[in-house]
Legacy VTK file of the C-alpha trace (Angstrom):
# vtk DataFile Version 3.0
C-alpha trace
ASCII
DATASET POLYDATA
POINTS 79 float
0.000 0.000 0.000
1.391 2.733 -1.150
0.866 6.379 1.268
0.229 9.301 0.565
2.339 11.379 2.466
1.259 15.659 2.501
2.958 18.439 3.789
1.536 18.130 7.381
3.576 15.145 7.368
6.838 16.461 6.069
6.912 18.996 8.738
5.902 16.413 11.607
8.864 14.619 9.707
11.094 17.957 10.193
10.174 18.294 13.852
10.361 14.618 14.795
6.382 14.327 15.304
6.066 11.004 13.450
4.672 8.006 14.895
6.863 5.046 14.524
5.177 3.526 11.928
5.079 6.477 9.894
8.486 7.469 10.002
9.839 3.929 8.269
7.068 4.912 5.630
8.244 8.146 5.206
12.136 7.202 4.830
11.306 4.549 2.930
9.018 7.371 0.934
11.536 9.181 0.546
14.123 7.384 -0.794
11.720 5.969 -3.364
10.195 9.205 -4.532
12.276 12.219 -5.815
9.711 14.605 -5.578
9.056 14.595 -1.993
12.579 14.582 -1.200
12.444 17.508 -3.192
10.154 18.941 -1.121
11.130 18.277 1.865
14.551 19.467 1.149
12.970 23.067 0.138
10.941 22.612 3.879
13.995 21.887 5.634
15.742 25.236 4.200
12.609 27.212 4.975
12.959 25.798 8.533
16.296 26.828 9.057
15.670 30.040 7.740
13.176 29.973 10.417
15.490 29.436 13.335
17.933 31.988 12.019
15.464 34.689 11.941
15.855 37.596 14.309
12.595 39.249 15.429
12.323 42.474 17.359
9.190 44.840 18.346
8.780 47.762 16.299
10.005 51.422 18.258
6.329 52.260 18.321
5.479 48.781 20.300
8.275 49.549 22.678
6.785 53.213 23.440
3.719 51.823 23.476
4.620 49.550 26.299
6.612 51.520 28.339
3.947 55.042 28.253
1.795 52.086 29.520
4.140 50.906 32.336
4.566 54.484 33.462
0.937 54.878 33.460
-0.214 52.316 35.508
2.782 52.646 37.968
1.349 56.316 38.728
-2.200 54.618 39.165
-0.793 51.996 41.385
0.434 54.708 43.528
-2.235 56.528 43.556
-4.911 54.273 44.603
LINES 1 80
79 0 1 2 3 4 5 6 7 8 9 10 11 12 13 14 15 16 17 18 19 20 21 22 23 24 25 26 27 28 29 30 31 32 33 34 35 36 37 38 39 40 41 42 43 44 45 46 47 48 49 50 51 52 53 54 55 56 57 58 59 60 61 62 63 64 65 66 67 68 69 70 71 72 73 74 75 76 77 78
């Protein structure tokens, strides 16, 4: 029986999220079917770009959070 394997699967692949069984189908997938090697070769760079990826608030957000902060230090104090 052949599977049909989707890209829900190559990520649970990616992340380790396979049950048993479906990992030996998926290797074994894999080394039969170009394609989704393919594919998962193109997720596997997408996930490492991922991880590399630095991610910071914008200016704004930071204002934002501290005007808050001061704010509701001045109403703690107040009450």
């Amino acid at each position: 029986m052949k599977h049909q394997f989707t890209t829900h699967h190559l990520i649970g692949y990616i992340y380790n999220e396979l049950s048993y069984m479906e990992l030996i189908a998926m290797e074994k997938a894999l080394k039969e079917d170009a394609a989704l090697a393919a594919k998962l070769a193109i997720l596997k760079e997408s996930h490492k770009a991922l991880e590399e990826l630095q991610l910071e608030p914008s200016k704004l957000s930071i204002q934002n959070i501290l005007n808050y902060s001061k704010s509701s230090r001045y109403e703690a104090n107040v009450m």
